[in-house]
N, C-alpha and C positions, 0 to 999 in steps of 0.2 A: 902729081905726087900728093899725098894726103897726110894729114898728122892730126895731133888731136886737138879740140878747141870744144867750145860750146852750145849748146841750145838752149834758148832760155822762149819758153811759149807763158802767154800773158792772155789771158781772157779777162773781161769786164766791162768797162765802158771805155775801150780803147781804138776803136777806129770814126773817123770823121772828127775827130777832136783836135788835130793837131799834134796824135802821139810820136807816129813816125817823123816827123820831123824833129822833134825832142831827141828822139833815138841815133837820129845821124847829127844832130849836133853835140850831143855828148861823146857818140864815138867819133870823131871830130877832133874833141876835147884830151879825150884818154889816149889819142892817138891807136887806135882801134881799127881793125882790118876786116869785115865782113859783112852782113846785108841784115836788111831787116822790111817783112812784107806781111802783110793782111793775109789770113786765112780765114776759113771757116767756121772759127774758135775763136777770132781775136789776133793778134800779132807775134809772129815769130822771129827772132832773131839769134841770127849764128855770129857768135864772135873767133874770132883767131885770138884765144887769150889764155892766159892761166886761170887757175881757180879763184885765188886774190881778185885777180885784173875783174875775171868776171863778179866776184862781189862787191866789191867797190864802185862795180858799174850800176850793179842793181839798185843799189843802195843811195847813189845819188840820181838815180830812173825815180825813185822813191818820192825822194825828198823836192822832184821838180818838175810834177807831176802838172798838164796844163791845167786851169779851169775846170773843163769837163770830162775829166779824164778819172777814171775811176778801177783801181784793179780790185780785181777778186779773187783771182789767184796764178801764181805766178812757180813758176816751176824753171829747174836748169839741169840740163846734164850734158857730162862730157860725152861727143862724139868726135867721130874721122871725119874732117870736114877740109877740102880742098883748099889750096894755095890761093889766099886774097891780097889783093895789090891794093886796094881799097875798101870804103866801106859806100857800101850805096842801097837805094831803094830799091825794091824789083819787084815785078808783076807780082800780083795776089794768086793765093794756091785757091784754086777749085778743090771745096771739100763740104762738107753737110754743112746745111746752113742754120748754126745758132749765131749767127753776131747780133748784138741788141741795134733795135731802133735806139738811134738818140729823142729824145723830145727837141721841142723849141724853146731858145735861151735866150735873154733878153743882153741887148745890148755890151757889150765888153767895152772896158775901157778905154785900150787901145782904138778901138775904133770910134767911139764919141769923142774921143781928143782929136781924132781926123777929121770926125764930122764937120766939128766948128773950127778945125785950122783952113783961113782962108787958101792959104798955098797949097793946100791936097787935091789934088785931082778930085777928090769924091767931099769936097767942101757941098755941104747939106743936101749930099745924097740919098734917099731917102729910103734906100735899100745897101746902105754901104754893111758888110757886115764879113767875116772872115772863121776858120778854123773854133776860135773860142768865143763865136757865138752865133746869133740867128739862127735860122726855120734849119726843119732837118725832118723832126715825122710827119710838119703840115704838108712838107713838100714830096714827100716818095712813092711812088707807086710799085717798089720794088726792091728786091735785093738782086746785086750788091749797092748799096750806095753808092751809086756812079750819077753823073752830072745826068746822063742818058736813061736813068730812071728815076728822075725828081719832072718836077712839073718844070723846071729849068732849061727841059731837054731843048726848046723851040727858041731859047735865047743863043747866039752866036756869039762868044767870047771876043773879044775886041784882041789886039795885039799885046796891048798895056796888062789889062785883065791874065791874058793866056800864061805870058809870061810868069806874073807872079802866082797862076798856078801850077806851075810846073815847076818853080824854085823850090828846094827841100829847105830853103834858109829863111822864107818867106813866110809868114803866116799866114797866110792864105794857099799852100801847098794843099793842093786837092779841097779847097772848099767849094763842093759845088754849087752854094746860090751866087759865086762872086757874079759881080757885076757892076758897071761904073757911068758917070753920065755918056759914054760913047757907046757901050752896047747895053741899053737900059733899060730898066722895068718902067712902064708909063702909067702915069695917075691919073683920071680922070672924076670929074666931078658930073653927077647925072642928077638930070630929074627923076619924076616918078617914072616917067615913060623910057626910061635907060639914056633919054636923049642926050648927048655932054653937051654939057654947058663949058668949060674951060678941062685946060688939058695941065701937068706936070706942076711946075710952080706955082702958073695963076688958079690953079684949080684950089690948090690950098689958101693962097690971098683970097681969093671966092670963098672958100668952105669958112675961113676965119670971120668972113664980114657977115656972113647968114649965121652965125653962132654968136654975136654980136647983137645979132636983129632978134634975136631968139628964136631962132629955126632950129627944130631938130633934124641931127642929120646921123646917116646910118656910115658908119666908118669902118674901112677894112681892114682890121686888123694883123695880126700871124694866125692868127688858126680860128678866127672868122670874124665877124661883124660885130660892131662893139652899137648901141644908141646912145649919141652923145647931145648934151647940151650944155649951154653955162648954168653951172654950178651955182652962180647967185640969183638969178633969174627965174623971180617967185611964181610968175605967172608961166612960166616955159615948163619949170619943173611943175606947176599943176595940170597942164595942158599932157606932158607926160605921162603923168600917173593915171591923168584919165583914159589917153589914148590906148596905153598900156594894159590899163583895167589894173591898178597897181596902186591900191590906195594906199597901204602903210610897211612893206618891206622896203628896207633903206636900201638904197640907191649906191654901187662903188662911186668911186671917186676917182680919177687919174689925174694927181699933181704932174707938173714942168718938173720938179725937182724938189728934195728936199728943205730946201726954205720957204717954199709953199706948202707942204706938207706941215711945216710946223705952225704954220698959223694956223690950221685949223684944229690938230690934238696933240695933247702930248705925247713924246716920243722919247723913250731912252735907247741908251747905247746899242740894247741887243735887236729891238726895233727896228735902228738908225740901218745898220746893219743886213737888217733882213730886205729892210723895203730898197736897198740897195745894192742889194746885191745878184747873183746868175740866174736865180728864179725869180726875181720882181713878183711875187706873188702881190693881192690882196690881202695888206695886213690891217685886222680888226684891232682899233686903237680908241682910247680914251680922249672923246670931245672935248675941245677947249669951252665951249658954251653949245646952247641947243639950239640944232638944224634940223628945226620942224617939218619940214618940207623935202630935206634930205633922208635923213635918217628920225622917223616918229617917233616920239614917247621911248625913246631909249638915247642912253647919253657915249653914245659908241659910233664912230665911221670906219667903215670899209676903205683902205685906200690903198692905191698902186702907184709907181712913178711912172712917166713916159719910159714904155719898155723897150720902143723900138725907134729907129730913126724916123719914120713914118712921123710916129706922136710924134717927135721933138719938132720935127719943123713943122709940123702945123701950131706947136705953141711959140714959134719962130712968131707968128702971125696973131695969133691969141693968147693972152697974156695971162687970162687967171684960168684956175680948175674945171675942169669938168666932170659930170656925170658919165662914166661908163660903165653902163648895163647892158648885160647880153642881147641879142637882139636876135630875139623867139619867141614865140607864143607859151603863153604859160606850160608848164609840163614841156616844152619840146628842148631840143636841143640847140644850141649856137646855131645861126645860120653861115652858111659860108659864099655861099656864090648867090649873084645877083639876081639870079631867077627867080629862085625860092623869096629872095628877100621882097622885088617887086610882089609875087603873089600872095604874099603871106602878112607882112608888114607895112604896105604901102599906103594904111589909113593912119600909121603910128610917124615913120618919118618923113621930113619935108623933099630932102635929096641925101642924096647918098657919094662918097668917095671910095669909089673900085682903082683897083690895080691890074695888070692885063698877065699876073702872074697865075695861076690856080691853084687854090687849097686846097689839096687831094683829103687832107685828114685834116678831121673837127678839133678841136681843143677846144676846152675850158679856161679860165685865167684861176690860178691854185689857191687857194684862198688857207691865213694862218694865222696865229695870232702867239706870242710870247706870255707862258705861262711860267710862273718862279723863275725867271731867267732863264726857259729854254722855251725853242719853238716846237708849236703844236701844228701841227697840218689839219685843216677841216675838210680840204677839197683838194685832191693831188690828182693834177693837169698838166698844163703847159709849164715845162721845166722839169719837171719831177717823171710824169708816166708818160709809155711805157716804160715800165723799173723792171729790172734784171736782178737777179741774186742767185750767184751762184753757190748751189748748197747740194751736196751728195745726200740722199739716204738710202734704206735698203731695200726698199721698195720700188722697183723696176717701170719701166711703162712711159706711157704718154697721159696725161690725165686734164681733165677739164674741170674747172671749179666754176659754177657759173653764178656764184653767188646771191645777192638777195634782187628785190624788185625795185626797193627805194634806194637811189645815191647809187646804181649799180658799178659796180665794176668787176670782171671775170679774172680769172686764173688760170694760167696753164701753165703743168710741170712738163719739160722736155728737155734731155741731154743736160739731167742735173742742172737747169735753170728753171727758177722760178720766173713767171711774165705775168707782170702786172698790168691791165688793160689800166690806160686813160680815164677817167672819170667818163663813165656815160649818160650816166640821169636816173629818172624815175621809170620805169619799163611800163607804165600803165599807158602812157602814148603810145602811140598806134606807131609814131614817127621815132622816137628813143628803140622802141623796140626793133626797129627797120634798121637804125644805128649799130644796138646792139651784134645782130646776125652780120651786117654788112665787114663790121670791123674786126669779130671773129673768122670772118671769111677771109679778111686779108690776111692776119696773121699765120691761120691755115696754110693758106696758095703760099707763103712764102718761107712758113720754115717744116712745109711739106707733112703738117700734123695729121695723125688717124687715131683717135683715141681710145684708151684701152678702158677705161673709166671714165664718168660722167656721176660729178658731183653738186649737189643741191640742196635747198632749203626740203625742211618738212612740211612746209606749207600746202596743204592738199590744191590749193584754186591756182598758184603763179601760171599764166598762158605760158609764158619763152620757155619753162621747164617743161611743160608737157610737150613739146616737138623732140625731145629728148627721150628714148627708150634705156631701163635697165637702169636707171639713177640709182645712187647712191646717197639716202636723205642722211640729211645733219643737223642737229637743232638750232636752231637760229640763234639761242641767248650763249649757248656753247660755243659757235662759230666765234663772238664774240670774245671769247673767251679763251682760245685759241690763241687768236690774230693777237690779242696783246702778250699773251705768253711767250707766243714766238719774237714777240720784238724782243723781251728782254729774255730770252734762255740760258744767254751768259749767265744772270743773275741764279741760275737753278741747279739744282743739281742732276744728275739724270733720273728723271721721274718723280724727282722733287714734287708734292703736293702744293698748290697753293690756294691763299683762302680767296676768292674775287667778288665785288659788289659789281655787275652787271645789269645797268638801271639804261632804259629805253624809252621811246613810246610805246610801240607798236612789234611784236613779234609773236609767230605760232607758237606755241609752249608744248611740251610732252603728252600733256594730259586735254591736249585739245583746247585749252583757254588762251586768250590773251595772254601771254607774259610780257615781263617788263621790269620789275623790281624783285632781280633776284640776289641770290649768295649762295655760289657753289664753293666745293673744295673738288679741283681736279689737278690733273695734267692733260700734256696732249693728247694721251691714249684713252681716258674716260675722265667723268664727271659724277658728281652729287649735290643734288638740290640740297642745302642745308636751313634753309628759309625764304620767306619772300614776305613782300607783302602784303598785307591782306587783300583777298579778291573783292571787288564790289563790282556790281551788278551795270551794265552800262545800257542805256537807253535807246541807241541805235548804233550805227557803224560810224556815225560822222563824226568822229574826232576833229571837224576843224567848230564845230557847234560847241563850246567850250562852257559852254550855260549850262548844259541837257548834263556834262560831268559832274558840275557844280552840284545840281540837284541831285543826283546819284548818293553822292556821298552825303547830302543834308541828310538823305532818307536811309541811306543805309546806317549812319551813327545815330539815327532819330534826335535831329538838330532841327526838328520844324520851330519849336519857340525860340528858340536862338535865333535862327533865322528869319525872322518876320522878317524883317527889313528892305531884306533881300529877296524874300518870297514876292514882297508887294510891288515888285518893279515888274514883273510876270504877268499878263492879265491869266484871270481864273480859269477860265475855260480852258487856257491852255495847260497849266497846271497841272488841273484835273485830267485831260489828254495823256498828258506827259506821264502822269503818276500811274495812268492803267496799264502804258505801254513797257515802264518800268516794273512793274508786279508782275508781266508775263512775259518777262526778257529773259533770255537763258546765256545771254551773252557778256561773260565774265571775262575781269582784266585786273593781274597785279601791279601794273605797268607806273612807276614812278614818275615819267613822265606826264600820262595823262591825270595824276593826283594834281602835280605841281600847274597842269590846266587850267585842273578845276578848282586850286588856290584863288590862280590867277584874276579865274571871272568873276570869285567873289571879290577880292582887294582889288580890281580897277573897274570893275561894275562890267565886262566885257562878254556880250554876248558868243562873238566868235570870234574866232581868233584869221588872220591874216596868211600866216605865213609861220610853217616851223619855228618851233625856240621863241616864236615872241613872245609871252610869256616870261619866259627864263632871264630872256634879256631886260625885259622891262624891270622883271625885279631887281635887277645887278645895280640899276640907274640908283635903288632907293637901299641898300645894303648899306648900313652905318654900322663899321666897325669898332666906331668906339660906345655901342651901345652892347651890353652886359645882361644877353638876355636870350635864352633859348624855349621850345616849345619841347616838348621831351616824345620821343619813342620808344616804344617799348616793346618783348615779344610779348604775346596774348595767345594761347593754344597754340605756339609752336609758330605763328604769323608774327608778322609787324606790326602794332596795329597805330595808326597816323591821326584819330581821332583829335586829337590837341591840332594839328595843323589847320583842319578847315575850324572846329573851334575859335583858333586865334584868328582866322582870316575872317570869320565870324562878329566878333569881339575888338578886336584892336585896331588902332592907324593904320596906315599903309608901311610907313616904315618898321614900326614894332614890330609890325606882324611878317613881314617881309625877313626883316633880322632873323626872329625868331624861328622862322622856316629852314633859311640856309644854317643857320648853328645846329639845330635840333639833325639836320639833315650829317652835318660834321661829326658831330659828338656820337651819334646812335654806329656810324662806320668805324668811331676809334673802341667806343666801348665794350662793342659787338668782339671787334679782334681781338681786344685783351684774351678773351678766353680761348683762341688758339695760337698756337708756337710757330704759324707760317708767314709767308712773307703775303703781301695782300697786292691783289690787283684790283683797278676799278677800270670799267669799260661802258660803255653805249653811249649813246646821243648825252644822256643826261648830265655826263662826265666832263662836255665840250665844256659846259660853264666855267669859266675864269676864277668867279668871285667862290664858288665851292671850294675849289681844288687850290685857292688860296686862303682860305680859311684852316684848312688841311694842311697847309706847308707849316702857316702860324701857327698852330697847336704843336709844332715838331711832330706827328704823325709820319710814319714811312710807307712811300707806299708810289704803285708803280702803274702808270697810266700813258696809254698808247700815244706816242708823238709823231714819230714817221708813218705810220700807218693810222689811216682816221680811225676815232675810236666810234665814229658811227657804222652806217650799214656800208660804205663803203668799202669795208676790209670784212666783210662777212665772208667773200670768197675764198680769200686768206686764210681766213681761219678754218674753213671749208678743207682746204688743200692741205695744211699744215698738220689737219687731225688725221688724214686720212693715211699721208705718207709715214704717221708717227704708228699708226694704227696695225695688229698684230694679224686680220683676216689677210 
């Protein structure tokens, strides 16, 4: 006999989370009569109700939402739906496969309370982990997320285990890495030669005493290898950096907990918060004093807490912070399994701690930092990607965004979802680039993609793009421009113009040059260059040679007697070299980033620079806010022109001059907008800076700057997909 009741179908980030068990314990609650199961879309539930019954159900489904559970959108209508005696779980529907990968999520509360309560069965398990939280993308080789397609499959659930995952009351209903000291994941402790040295417990009491001695050692993380060593240990961490070839990029950090966190920087509330919270990112924070050795000539650390059981009980054993650095050769990506690690890494650490579980999929650890009281994403990984957003437009298909070369990360639209690839690196490795295709291949084979489009930078040289036929180029400072529009579109109206400062290092431009310091007025559908600024002449391709900028610009503003000083640190010969290669260089750059370079090398005397952003960073360390004193820009024929910046870099102290860079840099983005009526976005690398974008907030300036989405080259794809699907061809 049938009557009527309801359907209520929910896509988003709703399976492997712990939703259905939510689901039958509410209807439980409302005294509710009908099922609720996984499809192809996400979770479907029939109730036996009225229309009331059914909103009040929704409504507190809403309000009580686990952890990692995320809807996107939710829909109900009444149907004829058969006589229920109860309410229960039931088999999943076989149907087209969009459900999102979940990422991997650090530790939950519930289960760190378990951790260290001696009476729990899973007391300093070191894989104890459940529903709302741990591994999930490093572990699958497949849809559907079943225990029998994660690298889990070869573990045999113990009784204890089985049990609670078959309980719908249990949180750990269908978590498939459970697992407990009776059917357990083993630890071992290896030399170079893979050989173990100690096994489960002792191998951590082992790992702890050789991190003690100051042995580096390579540790296995969730989603791969971390090099770790003690943190205070001057001579370990130069042994490090040299082993490394890693003379001055700062080093993360992994605190036991946030009161060792706080000894080393300051932290506020929204901070306290982030570094403890479901993403455990790396948060970039404000040094309590300088860790020369840690983090160089900049007064900033990177730090994480112990994100997984793993960490904690090896700090069970070892008592103060550690260095945790990705553990790969420069340019490559995380390593994950032992192979790679022996062949590649075995003259950098001493021994290594493996687990006998395998990390099918790479991850990054996300890296963020809290800007005006909100958080900014710089690197979205583990926790965060793969991202899902589901979003309708009217434009049909399957498409590929393959986004930029540096920071990459790709895109694909399909069945009205957006899929944001994992952070995968710089594409110039032979090995990122192997990443790249590998991890597009997965997603392929599993939500069954054939693309209708293929979208990309206009870069004429990227290799990954040329295996590509029939692309569809997009400007790279546009992309940019894009990706942050679409984060905030709420704020727009439909096809609302907006004004944007788009400053970078390094991107292809329109007219063939370098760009980088630009200001367009668009929307999604097009763009216009409204100024930039000014081009100067660059002396070779090597942007990390930060001298060779320097002198560009002395020559291009004709700053040689100004400069003496600075010339004479140079020997002649080279100079004169330098100066010929420069008068027959056809290779031009707007690019704000590589100005602030070539600031840099003159105010700290730095022939090349390290590593991205240092620079940027160094001068944040010397940014005196309560110095009343800017350098001025101006437009000049329709250009920027920054003359006064190397002038003062020329001319002044380090802090003066430093000040007066980042004001001049504030003041020329508010002054510039006065004369339009739109709302302003800022975007690229150069935007990550803290101490900018808070100079900006102080001046009451309005204005709207990519948070969830990085506003570096990592959401180029984004922006890539976002123009295309808004786009009228």
């Amino acid at each position: 006999m049938c009557h009527l009741g309801y359907k209520i179908k929910i896509s988003g980030l709703v399976q492997g989370v712990g939703f259905r068990p939510l689901v039958y314990e509410l209807a439980l609650k409302f005294k509710l009569f009908g099922e609720v199961r996984n499809d192809g879309f996400g979770v479907e539930i029939i109730l036996s109700c009225t229309q009331e019954e059914c909103e009040n159900f929704i409504q507190s489904l809403k309000n009580h939402l686990p952890p990692l559970a995320r809807i996107d959108q939710l829909t109900y209508t009444q149907i004829p739906i058969s006589s229920y005696t109860n309410f229960s779980i039931t088999s999943s529907l076989e149907n087209v496969k969009t459900t999102p990968m979940l990422s991997d999520f650090a530790l939950c509360k519930e289960c760190k309370k378990e951790f260290f309560d001696k009476n729990n069965p899973r007391f300093l398990y070191p894989f104890i982990t459940c529903t709302h939280c741990g591994p999930r993308f490093s572990i699958i080789k497949s849809l559907p997320y079943d225990r029998i397609n994660t690298s889990m499959q070869d573990f045999i659930m113990c009784e204890f285990c089985k049990n609670e995952y078959e309980d719908p009351k249990n949180r750990r209903f269908h978590a498939q890495p459970i697992s407990c000291p009776k059917c357990k994941i083993s630890v071992f402790l290896k030399n170079k030669k893979g050989e173990i040295l100690a096994k489960d417990k002792e191998a951590f009491i082992q790992s702890a005493k050789f991190l003690k001695e100051g042995k580096i050692l390579a540790i296995k993380g969730m989603g791969g290898f971390h090099l770790m060593c003690d943190a205070f240990n001057e001579e370990t961490l130069k042994t490090l950096r040299l082993r490394k070839n890693r003379p001055k990029k700062p080093f993360a950090l992994m605190c036991k907990d946030l009161k060792s966190a706080k000894e080393l920087a300051f932290i506020d509330e929204n901070e306290e918060a982030l570094l403890n919270g479901v993403l455990a990112p790396i948060v970039i924070l404000k040094a309590k004093k300088a860790f020369s050795l840690i983090a160089p000539d900049v007064d900033k650390l990177g730090i994480m807490l112990a994100y997984t059981p793993l960490h904690l009980l090896l700090f069970e054993y070892f008592k103060t912070s550690l260095v945790a650095t990705s553990a790969n050769l420069s340019g490559e990506s995380i390593i994950k399994d032992e192979l790679n690690l022996r062949q590649k890494l075995s003259e950098v650490f001493d021994f290594y701690l493996d687990y006998d579980r395998e990390i099918l999929n790479a991850s990054d650890d996300s890296i963020a930092q809290i800007v005006n009281g909100k958080t900014m994403f710089l690197r979205t990984s583990r926790g965060l990607n793969p991202f899902y957003l589901e979003r309708k437009f009217d434009k049909k298909g399957t498409f590929l965004a393959l986004g930029a070369e540096l920071k990459n990360e790709f895109v694909i639209f399909y069945e009205n979802k957006l899929l944001i690839s994992p952070y995968i690196g710089d594409l110039k490795s032979v090995e990122v680039h192997e990443r790249f295709f590998n991890l597009l291949e997965f997603f392929k084979q599993n939500y069954d993609l054939k693309f209708d489009a293929i979208l990309c930078d206009k870069h004429p040289h990227f290799s990954y793009a040329k295996e590509f036929k029939n692309k569809i180029k997009i400007p790279h400072h546009y992309a940019h421009f894009c990706a942050a529009y679409f984060e905030y579109e709420k704020e727009f109206l439909k096809d609302e113009k907006a004004l944007a400062f788009i400053c970078d290092g390094t991107g292809y431009g329109e007219d063939g040059k370098i760009w980088g310091g630009e200001v367009f007025i668009g929307n999604l559908k097009n763009y216009k260059r409204v100024t930039h600024f000014e081009n100067f002449t660059l002396i070779n391709s090597d942007i990390k040679n930060i001298q060779n900028l320097a002198l560009s610009l002395i020559w291009h503003y004709d700053l040689e007697n100004e400069a003496k000083e600075f010339l004479a640190k140079i020997p002649k010969i080279k100079l004169e070299n330098l100066k010929k290669i420069y008068s027959s260089s056809n290779l031009q750059t707007s690019s704000l980033g590589r100005i602030i370079d070539a600031f840099g090398s003159i105010v700290f005397s730095l022939e090349k620079s390290s590593y991205e952003a240092q620079v940027g960073l160094m001068c944040e360390a010397f940014y005196d806010k309560n110095l009343d004193f800017s350098y001025k820009l101006f437009i000049e024929k329709g250009h920027i022109n920054f003359k006064s910046l190397i002038l003062g870099a020329l001319r002044d102290e380090k802090s003066k001059a430093i000040t007066g860079m980042f004001n001049a840099l504030a003041n020329f983005i508010i002054e510039f907008s006065k004369d339009y009526d739109l709302k302003v976005l800022l975007s690229g690398g150069v935007f990550q800076n803290k101490t900018l974008l808070e100079i900006l907030k102080a001046k009451n300036f309005n204005f709207f700057v990519p948070l969830k989405f990085p506003c570096n080259d990592s959401s180029i794809a984004l922006g890539q997909m976002v123009h295309y699907l808004n786009s009228q061809k």
